[in-house]
N, C-alpha and C positions, 0 to 999 in steps of 0.2 A: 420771943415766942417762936415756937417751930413747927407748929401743928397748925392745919389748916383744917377748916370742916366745907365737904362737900357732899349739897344735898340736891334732890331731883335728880336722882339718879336712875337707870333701870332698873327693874325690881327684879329681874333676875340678877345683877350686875354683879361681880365675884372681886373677892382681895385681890388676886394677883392683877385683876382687869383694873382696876382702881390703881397699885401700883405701875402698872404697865404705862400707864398715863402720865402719871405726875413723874415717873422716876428721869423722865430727860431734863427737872429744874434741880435734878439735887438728890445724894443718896439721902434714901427713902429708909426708917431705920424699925418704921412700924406703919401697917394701912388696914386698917377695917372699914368692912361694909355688914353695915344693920338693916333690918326691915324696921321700916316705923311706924307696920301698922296696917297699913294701902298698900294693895296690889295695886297701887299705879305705879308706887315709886319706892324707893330706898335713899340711904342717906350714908356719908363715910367721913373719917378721919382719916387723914396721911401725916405722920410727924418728919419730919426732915432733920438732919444731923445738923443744918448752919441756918439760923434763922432768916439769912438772906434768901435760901433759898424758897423758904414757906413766900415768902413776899413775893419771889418772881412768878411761884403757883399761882399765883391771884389773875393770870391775864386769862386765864380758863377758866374764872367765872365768864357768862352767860353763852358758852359755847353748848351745840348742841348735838350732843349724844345717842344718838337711837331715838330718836323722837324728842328728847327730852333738854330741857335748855337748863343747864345745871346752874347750881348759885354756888359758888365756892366764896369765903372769908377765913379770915383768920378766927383760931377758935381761941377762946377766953377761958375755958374753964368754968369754975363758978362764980368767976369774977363776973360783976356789972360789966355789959361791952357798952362804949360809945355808943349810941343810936349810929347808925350808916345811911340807913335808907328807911324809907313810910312804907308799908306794903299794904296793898289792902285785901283780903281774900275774898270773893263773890262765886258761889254756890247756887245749884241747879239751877245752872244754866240751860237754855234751849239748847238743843243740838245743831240747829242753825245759826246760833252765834257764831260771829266772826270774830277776829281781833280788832279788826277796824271797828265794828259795832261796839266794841269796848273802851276802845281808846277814845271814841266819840262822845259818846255817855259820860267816862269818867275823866274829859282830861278840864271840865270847870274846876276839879277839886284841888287841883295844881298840876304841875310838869310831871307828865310821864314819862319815866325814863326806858321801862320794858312791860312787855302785857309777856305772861306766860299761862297758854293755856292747860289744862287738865287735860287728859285722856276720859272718853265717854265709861260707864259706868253701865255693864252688858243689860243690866237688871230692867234702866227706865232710860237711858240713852241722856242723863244728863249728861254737863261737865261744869268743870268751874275754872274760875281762872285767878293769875295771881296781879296785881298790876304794883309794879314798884314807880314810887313819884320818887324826884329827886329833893333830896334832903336839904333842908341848908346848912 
């Protein structure tokens, strides 16, 4: 495989800005960026010409962008992908939630490997967060 899929990204966040990124692991032979929906975030594909080099894209998952702590994986298609990770999603949150108040709450349910928060929402000032446990 040579395509990677990377998401949480800015929601203004542009192709060539997405290439601009990934192109120091590898010529880059196609890159899009979508809205998925949320003006908080957007989501992109970068395909690379030697699949070694999709693999070395992988160290820029949970690196953080403009506020935003991106998830990049390898993408599958419509194929079943392995399970990688348990994610849990938690929705309208207080705006005084911390991350720490997160990781405290949710880490009986197993190993937390990252909390990634949302961006407030102008309307009621919630957010939400995402928390990945480690998989076995």
């Amino acid at each position: 495989e040579s395509r990677i899929y990377v998401g949480n990204l800015p929601p203004d966040f542009r192709d060539r800005e997405l290439e601009d990124m990934f192109k120091k692991y590898g010529r880059v032979t196609h890159c899009t960026v979508r809205s998925n929906g949320s003006a908080n975030n957007a989501f992109g594909f970068v395909s690379f010409d030697d699949p070694r080099d999709a693999e070395d894209a992988l160290v820029m998952d949970r690196r953080e962008v403009d506020g935003h702590k991106l998830l990049v994986e390898m993408h599958h298609g419509d194929q079943p992908k392995p399970a990688s990770r348990a994610t849990l999603f938690i929705g309208s949150l207080h705006e005084k939630v911390t991350e720490q108040d997160i990781r405290d709450e949710f880490a009986t349910v197993g190993e937390i490997k990252d909390v990634r928060m949302g961006f407030r929402r102008a309307q009621d000032g919630r957010q939400h967060a995402f928390v990945d446990y480690k998989y076995p």
